[in-house]
C-alpha positions as CSV (number, residue, x, y, z in Angstrom):
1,X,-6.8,13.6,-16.4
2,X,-10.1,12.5,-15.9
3,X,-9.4,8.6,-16.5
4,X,-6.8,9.0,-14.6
5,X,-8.7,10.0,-11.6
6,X,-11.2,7.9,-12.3
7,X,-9.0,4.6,-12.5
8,X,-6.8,5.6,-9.5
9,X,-10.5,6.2,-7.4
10,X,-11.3,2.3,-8.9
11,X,-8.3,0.5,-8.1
12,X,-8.5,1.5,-4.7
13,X,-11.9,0.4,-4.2
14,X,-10.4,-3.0,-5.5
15,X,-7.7,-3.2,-3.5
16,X,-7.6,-5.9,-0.8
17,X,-6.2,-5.3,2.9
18,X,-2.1,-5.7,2.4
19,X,-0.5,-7.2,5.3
20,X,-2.3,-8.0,9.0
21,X,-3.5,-5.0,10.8
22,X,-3.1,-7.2,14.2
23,X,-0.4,-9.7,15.4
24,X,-0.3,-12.3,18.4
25,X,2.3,-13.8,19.2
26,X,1.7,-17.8,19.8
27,X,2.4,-19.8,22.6
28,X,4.9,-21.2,19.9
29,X,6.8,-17.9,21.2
30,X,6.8,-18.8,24.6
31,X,10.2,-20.5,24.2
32,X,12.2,-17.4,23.4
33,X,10.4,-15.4,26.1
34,X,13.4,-13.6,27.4
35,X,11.8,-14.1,31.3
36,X,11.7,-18.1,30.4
37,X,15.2,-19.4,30.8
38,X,16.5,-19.6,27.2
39,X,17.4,-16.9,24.7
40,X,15.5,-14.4,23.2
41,X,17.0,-14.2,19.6
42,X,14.2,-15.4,17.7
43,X,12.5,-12.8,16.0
44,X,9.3,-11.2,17.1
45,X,7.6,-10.8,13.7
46,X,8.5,-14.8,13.1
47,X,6.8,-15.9,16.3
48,X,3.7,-13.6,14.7
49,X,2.9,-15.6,12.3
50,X,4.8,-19.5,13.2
51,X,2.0,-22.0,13.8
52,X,2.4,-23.8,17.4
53,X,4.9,-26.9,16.7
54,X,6.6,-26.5,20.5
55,X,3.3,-26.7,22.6
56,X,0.6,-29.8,23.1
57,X,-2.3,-30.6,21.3
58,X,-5.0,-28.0,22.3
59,X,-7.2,-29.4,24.8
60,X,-11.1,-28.4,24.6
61,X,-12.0,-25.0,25.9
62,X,-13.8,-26.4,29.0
63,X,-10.3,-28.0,29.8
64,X,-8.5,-25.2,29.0
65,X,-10.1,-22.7,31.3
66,X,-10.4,-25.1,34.5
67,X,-7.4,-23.1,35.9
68,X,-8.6,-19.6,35.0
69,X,-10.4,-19.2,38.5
70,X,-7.5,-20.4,40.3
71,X,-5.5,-17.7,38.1
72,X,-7.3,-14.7,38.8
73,X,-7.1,-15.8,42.5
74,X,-3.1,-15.7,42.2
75,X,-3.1,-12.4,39.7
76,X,-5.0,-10.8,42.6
77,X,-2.8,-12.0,45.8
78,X,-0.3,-9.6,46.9
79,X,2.7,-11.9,46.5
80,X,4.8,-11.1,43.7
81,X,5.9,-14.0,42.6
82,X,2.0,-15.4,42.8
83,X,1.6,-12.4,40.2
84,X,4.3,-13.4,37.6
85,X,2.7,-17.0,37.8
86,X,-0.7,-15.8,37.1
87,X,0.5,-13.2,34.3
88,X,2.4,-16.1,32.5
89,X,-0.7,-19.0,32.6
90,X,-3.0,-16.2,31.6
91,X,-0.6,-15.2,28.7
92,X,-0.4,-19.1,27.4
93,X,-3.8,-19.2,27.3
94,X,-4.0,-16.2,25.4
95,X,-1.6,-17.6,23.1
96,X,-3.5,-20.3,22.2
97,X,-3.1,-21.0,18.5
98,X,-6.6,-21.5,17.1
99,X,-9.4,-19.8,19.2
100,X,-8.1,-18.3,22.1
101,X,-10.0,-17.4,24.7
102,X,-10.2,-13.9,25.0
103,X,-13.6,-13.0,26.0
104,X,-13.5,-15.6,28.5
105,X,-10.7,-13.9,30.1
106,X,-11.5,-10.6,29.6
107,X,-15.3,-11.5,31.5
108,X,-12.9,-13.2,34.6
109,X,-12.2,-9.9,35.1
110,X,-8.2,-10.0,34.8
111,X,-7.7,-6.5,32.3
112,X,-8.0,-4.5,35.0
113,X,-4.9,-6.2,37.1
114,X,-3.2,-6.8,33.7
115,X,-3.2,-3.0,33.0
116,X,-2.1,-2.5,36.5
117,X,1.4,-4.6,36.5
118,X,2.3,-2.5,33.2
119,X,2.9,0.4,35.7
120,X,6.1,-2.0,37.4
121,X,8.7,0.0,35.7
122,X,10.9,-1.2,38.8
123,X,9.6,-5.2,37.9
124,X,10.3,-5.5,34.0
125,X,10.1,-9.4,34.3
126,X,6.4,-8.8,35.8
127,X,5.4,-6.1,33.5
128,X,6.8,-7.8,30.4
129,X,4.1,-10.7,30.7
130,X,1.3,-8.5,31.7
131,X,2.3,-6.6,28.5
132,X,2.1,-9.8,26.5
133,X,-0.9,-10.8,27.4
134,X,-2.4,-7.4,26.8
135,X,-1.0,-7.5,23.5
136,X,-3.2,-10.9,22.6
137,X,-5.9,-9.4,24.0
138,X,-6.2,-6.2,21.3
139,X,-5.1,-9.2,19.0
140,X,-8.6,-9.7,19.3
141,X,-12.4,-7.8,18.0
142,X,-12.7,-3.8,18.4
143,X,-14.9,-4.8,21.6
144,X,-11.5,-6.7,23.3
145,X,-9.5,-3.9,22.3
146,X,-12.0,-1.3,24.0
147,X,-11.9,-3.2,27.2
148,X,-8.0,-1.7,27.1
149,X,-8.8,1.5,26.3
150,X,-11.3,1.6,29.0
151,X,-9.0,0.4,31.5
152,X,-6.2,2.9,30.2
153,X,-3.5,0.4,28.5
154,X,-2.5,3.2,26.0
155,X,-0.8,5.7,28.2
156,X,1.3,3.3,30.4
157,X,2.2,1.5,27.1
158,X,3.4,4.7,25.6
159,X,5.8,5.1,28.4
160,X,7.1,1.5,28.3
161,X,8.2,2.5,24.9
162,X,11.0,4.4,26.1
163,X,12.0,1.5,29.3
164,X,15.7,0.6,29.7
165,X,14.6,-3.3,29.5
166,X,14.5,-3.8,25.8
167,X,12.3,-6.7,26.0
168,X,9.5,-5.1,27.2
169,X,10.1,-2.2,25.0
170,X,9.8,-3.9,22.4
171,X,6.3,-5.9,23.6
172,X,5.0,-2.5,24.5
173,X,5.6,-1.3,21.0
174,X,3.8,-4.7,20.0
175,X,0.6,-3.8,21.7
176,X,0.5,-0.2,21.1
177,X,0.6,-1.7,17.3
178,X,-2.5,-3.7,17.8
179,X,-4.3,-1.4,19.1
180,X,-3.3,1.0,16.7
181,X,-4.6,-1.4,13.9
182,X,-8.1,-1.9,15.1
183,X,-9.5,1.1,13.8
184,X,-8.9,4.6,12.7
185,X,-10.2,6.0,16.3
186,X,-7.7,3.6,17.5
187,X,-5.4,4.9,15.8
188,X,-5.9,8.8,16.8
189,X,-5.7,8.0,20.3
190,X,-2.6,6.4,20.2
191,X,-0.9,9.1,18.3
192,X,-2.4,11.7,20.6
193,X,-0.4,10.2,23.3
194,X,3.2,11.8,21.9
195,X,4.3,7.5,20.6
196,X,5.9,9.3,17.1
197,X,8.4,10.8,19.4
198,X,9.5,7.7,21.5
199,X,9.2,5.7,18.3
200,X,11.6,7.2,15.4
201,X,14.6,6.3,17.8
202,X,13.7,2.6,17.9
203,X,13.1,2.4,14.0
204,X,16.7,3.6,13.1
205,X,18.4,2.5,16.5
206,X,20.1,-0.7,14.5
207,X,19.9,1.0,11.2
208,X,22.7,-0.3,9.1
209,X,23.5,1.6,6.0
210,X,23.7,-0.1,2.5
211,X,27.0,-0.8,1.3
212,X,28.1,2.0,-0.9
213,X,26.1,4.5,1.3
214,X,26.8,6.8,3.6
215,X,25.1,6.8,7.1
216,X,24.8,10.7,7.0
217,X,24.2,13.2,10.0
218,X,22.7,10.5,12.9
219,X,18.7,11.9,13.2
220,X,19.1,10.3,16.7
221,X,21.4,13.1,18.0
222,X,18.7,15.9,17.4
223,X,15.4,14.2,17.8
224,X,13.7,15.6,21.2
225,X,11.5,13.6,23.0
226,X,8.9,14.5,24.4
227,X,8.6,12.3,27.8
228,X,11.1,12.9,30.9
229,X,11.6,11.0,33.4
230,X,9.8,12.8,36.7
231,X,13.0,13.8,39.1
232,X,13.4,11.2,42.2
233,X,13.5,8.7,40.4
234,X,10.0,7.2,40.4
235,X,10.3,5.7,37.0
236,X,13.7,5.6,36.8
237,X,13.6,2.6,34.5
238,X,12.5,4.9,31.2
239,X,14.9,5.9,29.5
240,X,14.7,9.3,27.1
241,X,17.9,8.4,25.1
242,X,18.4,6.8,21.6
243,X,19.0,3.3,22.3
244,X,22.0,2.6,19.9
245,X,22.1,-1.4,20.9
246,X,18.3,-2.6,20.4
247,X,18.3,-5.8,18.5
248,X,16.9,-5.7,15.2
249,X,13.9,-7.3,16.2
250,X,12.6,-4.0,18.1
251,X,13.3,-2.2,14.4
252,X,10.9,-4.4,12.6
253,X,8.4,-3.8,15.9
254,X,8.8,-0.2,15.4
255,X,8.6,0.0,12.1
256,X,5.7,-1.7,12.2
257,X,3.5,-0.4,14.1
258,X,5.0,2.9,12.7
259,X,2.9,1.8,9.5
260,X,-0.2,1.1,11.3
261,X,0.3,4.7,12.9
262,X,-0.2,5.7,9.2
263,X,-2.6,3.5,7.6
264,X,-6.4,4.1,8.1
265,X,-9.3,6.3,6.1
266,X,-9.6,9.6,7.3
267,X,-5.5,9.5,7.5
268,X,-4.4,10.4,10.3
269,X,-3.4,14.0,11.1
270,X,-0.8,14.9,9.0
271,X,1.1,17.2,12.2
272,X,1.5,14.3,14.3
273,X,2.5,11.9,11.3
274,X,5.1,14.5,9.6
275,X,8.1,13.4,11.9
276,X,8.2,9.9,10.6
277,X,8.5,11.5,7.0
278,X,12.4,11.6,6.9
279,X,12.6,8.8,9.1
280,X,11.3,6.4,6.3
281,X,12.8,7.5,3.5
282,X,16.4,6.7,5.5
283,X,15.2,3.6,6.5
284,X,14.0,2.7,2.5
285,X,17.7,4.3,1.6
286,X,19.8,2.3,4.5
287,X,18.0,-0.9,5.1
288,X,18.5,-4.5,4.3
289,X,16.3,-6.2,6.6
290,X,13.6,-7.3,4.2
291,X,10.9,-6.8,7.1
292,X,11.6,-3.2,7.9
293,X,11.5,-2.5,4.3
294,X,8.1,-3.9,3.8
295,X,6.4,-2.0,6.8
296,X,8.8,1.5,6.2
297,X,7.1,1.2,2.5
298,X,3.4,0.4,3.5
299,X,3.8,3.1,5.6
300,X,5.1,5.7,2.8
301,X,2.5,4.4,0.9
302,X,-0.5,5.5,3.2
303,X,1.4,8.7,4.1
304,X,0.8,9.1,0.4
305,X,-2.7,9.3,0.6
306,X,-4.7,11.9,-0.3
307,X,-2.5,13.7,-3.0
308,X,-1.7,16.7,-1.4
309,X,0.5,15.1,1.0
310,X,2.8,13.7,-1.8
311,X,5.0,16.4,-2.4
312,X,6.6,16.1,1.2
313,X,7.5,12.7,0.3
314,X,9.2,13.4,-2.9
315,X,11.1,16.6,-1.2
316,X,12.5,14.2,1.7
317,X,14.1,12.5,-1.3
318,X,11.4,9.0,-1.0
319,X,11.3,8.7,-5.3
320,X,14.6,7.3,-5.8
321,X,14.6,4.9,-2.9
322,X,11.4,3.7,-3.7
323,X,12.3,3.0,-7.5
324,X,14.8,1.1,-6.8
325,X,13.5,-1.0,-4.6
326,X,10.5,-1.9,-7.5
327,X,13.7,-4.6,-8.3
328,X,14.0,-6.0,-4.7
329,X,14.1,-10.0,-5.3
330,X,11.1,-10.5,-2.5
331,X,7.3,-9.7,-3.6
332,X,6.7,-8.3,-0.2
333,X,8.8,-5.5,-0.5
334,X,7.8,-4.7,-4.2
335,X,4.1,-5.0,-3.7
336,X,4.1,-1.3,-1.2
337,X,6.9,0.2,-3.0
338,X,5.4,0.1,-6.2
339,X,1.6,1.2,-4.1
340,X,3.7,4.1,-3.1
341,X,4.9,4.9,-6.2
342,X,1.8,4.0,-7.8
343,X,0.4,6.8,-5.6
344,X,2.8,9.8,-6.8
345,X,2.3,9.3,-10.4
346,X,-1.3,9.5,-10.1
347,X,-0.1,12.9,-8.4
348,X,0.5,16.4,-10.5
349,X,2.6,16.2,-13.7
350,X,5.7,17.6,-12.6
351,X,5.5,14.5,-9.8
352,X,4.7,12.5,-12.2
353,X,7.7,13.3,-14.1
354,X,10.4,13.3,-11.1
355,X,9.2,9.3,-11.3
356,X,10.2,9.4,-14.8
357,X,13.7,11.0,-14.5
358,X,14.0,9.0,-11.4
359,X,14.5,5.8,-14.1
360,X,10.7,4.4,-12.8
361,X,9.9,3.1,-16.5
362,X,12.9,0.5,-16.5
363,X,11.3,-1.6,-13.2
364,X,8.3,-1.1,-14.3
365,X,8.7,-2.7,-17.8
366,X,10.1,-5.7,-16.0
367,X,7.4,-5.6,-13.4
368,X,4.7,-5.8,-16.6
369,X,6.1,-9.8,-16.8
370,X,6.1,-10.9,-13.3
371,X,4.6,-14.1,-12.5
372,X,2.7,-12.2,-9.5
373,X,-0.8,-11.1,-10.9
374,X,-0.9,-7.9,-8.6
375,X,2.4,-6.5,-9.5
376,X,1.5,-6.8,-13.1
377,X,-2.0,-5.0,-12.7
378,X,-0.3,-2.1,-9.9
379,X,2.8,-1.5,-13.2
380,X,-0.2,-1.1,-15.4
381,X,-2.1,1.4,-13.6
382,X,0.9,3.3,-12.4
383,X,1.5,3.6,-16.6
384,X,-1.9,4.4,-17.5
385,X,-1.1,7.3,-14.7
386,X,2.1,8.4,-16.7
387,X,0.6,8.4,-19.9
388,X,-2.0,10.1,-18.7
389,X,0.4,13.0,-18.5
390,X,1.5,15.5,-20.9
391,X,3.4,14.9,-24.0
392,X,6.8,14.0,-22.4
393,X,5.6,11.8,-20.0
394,X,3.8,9.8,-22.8
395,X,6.8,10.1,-25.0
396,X,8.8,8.8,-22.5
397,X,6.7,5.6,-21.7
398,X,6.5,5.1,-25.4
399,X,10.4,5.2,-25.8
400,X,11.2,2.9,-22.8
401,X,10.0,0.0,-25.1
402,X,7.0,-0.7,-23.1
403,X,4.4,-0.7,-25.7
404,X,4.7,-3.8,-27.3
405,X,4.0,-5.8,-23.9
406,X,1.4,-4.0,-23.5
407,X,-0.8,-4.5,-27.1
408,X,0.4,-8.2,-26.4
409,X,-1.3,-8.1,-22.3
410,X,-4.3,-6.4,-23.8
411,X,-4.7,-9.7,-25.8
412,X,-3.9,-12.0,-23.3
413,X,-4.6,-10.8,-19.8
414,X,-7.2,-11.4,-17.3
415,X,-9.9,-8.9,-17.5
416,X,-9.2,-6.6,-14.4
417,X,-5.4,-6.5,-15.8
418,X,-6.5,-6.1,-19.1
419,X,-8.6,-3.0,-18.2
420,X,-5.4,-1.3,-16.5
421,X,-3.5,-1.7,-19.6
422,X,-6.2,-0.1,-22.0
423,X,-6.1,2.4,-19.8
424,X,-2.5,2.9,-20.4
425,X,-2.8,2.2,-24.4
426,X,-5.8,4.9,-24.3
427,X,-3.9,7.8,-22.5
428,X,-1.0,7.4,-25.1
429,X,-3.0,7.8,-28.1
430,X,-4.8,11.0,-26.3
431,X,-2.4,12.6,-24.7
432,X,0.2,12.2,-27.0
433,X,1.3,13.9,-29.8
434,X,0.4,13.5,-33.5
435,X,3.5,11.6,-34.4
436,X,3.6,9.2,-31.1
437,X,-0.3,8.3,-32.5
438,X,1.5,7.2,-36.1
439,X,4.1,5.8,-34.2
440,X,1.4,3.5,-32.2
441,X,-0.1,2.7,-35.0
442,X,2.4,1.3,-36.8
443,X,2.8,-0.8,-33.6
444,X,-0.6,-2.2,-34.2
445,X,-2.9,-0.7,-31.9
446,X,-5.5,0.4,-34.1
447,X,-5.7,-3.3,-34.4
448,X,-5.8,-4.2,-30.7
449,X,-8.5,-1.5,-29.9
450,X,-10.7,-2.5,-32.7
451,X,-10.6,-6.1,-31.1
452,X,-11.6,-4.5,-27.7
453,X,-15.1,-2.6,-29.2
454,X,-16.7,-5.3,-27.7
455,X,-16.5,-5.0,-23.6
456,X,-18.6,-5.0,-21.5
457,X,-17.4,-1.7,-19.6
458,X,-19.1,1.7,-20.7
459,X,-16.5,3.8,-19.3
460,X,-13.3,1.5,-20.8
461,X,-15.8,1.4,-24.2
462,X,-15.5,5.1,-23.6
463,X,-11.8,5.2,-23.5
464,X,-11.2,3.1,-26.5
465,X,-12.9,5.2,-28.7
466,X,-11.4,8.4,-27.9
467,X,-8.4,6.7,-28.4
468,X,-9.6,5.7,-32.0
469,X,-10.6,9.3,-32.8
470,X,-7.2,10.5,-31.6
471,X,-5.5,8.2,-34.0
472,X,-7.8,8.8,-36.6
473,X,-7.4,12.6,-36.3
474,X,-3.5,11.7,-36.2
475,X,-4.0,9.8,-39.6
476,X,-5.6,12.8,-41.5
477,X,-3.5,14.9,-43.4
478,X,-6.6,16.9,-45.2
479,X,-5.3,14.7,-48.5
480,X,-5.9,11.3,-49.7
481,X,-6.9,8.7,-47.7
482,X,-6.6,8.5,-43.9
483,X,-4.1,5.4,-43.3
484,X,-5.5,5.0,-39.8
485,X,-9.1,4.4,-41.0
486,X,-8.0,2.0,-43.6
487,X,-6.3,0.4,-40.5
488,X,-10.0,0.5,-38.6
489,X,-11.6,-0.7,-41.8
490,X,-9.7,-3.8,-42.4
491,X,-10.0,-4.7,-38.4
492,X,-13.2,-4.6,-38.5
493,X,-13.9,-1.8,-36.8
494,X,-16.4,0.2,-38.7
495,X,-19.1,-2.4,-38.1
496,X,-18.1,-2.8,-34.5
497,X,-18.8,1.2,-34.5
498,X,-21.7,0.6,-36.3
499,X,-23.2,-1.8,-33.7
500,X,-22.5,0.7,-30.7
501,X,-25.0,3.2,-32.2
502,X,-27.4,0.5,-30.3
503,X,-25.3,0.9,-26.8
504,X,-27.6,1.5,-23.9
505,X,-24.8,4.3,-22.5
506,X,-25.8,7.8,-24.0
507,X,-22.2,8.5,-24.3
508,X,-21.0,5.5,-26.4
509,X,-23.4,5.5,-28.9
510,X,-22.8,9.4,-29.4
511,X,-19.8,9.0,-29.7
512,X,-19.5,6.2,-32.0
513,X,-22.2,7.8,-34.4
514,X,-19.6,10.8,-34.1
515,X,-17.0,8.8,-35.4
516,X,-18.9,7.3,-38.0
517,X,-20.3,10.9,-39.5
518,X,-16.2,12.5,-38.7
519,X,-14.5,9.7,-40.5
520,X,-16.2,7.0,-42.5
521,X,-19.5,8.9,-43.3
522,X,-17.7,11.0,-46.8
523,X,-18.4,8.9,-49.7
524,X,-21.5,8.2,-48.9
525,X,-22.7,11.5,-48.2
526,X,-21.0,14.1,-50.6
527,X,-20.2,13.5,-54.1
528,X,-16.9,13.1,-56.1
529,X,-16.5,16.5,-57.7
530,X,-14.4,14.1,-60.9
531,X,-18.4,12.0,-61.4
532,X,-20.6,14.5,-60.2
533,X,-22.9,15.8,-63.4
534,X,-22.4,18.9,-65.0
535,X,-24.9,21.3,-65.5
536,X,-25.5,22.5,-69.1
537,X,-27.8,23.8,-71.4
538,X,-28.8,20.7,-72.6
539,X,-28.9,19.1,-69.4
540,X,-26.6,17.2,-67.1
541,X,-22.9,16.0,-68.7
542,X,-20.6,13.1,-66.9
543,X,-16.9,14.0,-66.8
């Protein structure tokens, strides 16, 4: 339990950001802008990430911002159409490819104005490009996303989440999300603003189930929400309804910034996070769109952090979902399901074990010879997890056939894989039984850890050798000669054992002078009772 903890506390600490945090959409987008003229069918999160093809070569920054006076002048007229013209040259410059200028824009003064159009619920076509351009802005550093917060962009964007013009909907969703992502502060104070409630409709709104599944009870028909239209109609435009024909597009915007609701260190509070719960596990049961997927599993994932929040997960029903999604064909989608999972074995035993009876060990096996480097170290943690487990659980690794990959990647892999996969080797010789050590052994792994009394890590060092004792202890029958040091002998191992008596770490060289004395230390120290001398009368007397 122990290395368990230990390895789970180290991964993390290893563990790269997954995914972007922040998203602007390029002036690439501009040509499905739904207010331009043509269509709006191309997808949101493509135009987040397309590189600029449709626009000019980038002028120099001088050039660029020779209009900006003459922009702020028309954002600040009283004509309404002067207004939509300023909102749209200010968004294009904000969705400059490389560089955009932010600051300059924000120090023109313009957030202020920007903020102010997002309250034309009557002028969707207006507030839709103010709400663009504020979403480049928090696409920016924590000090561009403050001047929002100071200007109060989080509220009015909340309530654009529930507006009868899908389009701007869906870019209100798109700027709450990078704001969200910009910090765990950020974070709070969108959540404290009631979005959960106006978001779970527009994650399931186009939710289409899997074939062979049923769609079950609708959550839409029960869900309250928690904004209202005031009566007389002064923002008649936002709607409080389910909006059952939202194009998928606004599912992968919800979804996403659903798992940037989630993701932060401290988590966020777990009341105001708990609704989204069953919400994601439907979406990882009923979903196809390989977007949604990845952000409804990132965000299962975080929710899954610290360990006492797993067992809502796993009652909502997320373990057999996520399993089987281990085998989706696209990396994307594998990487957080297998985070997530990652997460509840590392939780209590009889979580541990649902994984197991949820048929876990069968991906995971397959997972162990992916060409993707991260996949193959996360299936090697999540095992040294299970194994460290009690009996069953180890049993149950050992049966699925995994064990002979992994003596061949503790051979062959990269060190930081490697070191997941001792792990997992380790945890099976201690916590398993007497007969799954022999078993082991017979597999060669007395072999393979002998080879490994040479790393450079204390604590896996550590690990290797309680592993040897286990086996050893497995080995001895109280008669004849312990197979499993014979095993250690031949490998080389006693004189690797030897050597660590020298090790710097207290704790290695104890326990390798432990070893030594417990198992290798009897002929030289006692005497055969068959050559011993006899005492007699006339002396001593040789049998």
């Amino acid at each position: 339990r122990r290395r368990r903890e230990a390895s789970t506390i180290q991964i993390r600490k290893d563990k790269k950001e997954e995914g972007l945090q922040k998203r602007r959409r390029p002036a690439a987008a501009a040509a499905a802008a739904p207010y331009g003229g043509s269509s709006s069918s191309q997808p949101p999160q493509q135009a987040r990430t397309a590189t600029r093809s449709a626009e000019a070569p980038e002028p120099g920054l001088a050039e660029t911002l020779k209009s900006l006076p003459e922009d702020v002048q028309l954002l600040n007229s009283d004509d309404r159409g002067q207004q939509l013209e300023a909102c749209i040259r200010l968004r294009k410059l904000l969705s400059i490819e490389r560089n955009p200028p932010i600051a300059e824009i924000i120090e023109a003064g313009v957030v202020p104005r920007l903020v102010q159009f997002l309250h034309c619920f009557d002028d969707p076509m207006l507030a839709f490009e103010a709400a663009w351009a504020v979403t480049n802005v928090a696409s920016g550093t924590s000090e561009h996303t403050r001047v929002l917060l100071d200007n109060g962009a989080v509220p009015v964007l909340v309530q654009l989440a529930l507006h009868e013009d899908s389009n701007l909907r869906e870019q209100s969703m798109w700027a709450l999300g990078n704001i969200a992502g910009d910090s765990p502060r950020c974070r709070d104070l969108v959540l404290s603003y009631g979005v959960v409630p106006r978001l779970l409709p527009q994650c399931e709104s186009c939710e289409q189930p899997r074939a062979g599944t049923s769609a079950g009870p609708s959550h839409l028909s029960s869900h309250p929400h928690v904004y209202q239209p005031p009566p007389g109609g002064g923002q008649a435009n936002l709607v409080a309804q389910p909006l059952l024909s939202a194009a998928p597009t606004m599912q992968r915007n919800a979804t996403w910034l659903l798992s940037n609701l989630c993701r932060g260190k401290p988590p966020p509070r777990w009341a105001l996070v708990e609704p989204t719960v069953p919400v994601l596990v439907r979406l990882l049961q009923r979903q196809t769109d390989d977007e949604v997927l990845t952000d409804a599993c990132w965000a299962i994932s975080y929710l899954s952090e610290p360990p006492e929040r797993i067992a809502p997960l796993v009652e909502a029903g997320a373990i057999l979902p996520l399993v089987a999604l281990l085998s989706h064909t696209m990396p994307s989608v594998q990487t957080p399901a297998l985070r997530a999972v990652g997460n509840i074995a590392a939780g209590t035993a009889a979580q541990a074990a649902a994984l197991i009876a949820g048929g876990a060990l069968g991906p995971l096996q397959r997972l162990l010879s992916t060409g993707k480097k991260e996949l193959r170290k996360e299936a090697a943690w999540m095992l040294s997890n299970l194994t460290a487990g009690d009996r069953e659980q180890v049993a149950a690794v050992c049966a699925a056939g995994v064990v002979p990959k992994l003596l061949d990647m503790a051979a062959h892999e990269e060190y930081e894989i490697k070191k997941e996969v001792v792990y997992a080797l380790c945890n099976a010789c201690c916590f398993g039984s007497a007969q799954i050590a022999c078993g082991l052994a017979q597999l060669g792994i007395v072999v393979r850890l002998c080879d490994l009394l040479e790393l450079p890590d204390a604590s896996l060092l550590l690990a290797v050798l309680e592993a040897l004792e286990a086996l050893l202890r497995a080995g001895g029958d109280g008669f004849g000669i312990n197979p499993h040091a014979r095993l250690v002998d031949e490998a080389g191992g006693c004189e690797k054992i030897e050597a660590l008596q020298m090790h710097e770490n207290p704790e290695v060289f104890e326990k390798a002078q432990a070893l030594l004395e417990a198992f290798f230390g009897a002929d030289e120290d006692e005497e055969d009772p068959l050559t011993a001398p006899l005492a007699t009368a006339e002396g001593f007397s040789f049998g």
